[in-house]
C-alpha positions as MATLAB code, in Angstrom:
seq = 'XXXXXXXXXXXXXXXXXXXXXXXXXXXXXXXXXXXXXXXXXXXXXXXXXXXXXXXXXXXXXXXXXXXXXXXXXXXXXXXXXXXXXXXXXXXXXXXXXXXX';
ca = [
      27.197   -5.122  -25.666;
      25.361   -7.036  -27.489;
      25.466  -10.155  -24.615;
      23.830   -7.770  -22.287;
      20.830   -7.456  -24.909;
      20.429  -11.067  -25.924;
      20.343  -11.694  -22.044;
      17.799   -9.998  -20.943;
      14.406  -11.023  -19.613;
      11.772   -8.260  -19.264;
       9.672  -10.267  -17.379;
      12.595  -11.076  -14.649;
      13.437   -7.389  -14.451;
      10.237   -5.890  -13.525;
       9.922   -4.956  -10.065;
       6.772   -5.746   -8.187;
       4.764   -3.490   -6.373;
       5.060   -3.992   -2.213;
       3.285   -2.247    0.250;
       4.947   -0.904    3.006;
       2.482    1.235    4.712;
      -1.433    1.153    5.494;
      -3.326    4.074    5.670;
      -6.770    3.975    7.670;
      -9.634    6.090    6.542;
     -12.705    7.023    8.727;
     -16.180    5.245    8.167;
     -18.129    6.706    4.982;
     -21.659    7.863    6.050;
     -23.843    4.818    5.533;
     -21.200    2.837    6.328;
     -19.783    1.221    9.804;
     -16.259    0.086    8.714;
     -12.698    1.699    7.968;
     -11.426    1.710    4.680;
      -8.275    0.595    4.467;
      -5.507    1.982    0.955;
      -1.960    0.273    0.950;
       0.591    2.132   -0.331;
       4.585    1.908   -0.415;
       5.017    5.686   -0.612;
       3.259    8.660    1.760;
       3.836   12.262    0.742;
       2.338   14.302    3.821;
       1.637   17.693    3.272;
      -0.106   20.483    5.414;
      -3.512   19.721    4.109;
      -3.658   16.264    2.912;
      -1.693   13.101    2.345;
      -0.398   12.298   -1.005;
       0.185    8.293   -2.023;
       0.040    5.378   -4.834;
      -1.475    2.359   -3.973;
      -4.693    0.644   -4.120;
      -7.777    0.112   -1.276;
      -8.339   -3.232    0.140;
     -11.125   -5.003    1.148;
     -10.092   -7.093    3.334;
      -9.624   -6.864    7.595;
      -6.983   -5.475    9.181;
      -6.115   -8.420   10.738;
      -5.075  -10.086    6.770;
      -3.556   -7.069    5.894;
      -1.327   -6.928    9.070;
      -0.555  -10.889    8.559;
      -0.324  -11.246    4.913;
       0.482   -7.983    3.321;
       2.437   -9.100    0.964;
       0.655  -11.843   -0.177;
      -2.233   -9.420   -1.021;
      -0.417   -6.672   -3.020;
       0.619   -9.250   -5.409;
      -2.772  -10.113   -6.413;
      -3.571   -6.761   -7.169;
      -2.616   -5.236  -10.645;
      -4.486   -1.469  -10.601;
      -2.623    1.288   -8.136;
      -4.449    4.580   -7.886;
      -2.932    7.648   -6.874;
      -4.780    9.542   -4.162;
      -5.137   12.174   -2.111;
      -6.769   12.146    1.642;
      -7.764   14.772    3.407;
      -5.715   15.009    6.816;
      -9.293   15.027    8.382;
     -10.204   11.637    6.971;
      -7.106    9.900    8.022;
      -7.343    7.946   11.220;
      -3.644    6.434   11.146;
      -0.933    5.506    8.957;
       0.538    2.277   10.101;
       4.489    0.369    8.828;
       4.281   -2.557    7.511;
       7.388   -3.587    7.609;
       8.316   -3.055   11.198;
       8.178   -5.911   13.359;
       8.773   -5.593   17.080;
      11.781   -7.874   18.280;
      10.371  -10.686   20.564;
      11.599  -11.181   24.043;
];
């Protein structure tokens, strides 16, 4: 017992936060571009759409590319809820189409 204890590492245990899904958000008034919240979790509801992440302000094209590169930069998740009349799309991640 007391191996496992001496052995261990906190900082090799910790598990690191990767998103797996993008949620877009309409335009705010005043403003002409999507907001964009990645999240590895969605809870859907009737109403509204539950889910832990953070917003990022970057184009869709990065986040598409290098979405894993971004969420480890990132250190602050909010948890949020979106109206199911704010959401334009919820887009995977982690699905890539096979190539022919």
């Amino acid at each position: 017992m007391s191996d496992i204890i001496s052995s261990f590492d906190p900082n090799k245990n910790v598990q690191r936060f990767v998103a797996t899904y993008l949620i877009t958000l309409e335009p705010i008034k005043g403003k002409n571009q999507e907001t964009y919240f990645l999240t590895n979790k969605v809870e859907e509801t009737a109403y509204y759409v539950r889910a832990t992440g953070f917003f990022a302000d970057v184009d869709l094209a990065t986040i598409i590319e290098k979405h894993a590169g971004i969420t480890k930069e990132n250190t602050h998740d909010t948890e949020a809820m979106f109206p199911w009349g704010r959401v334009v799309n919820i887009r995977n991640l982690s699905y890539r189409p096979k190539s022919k």
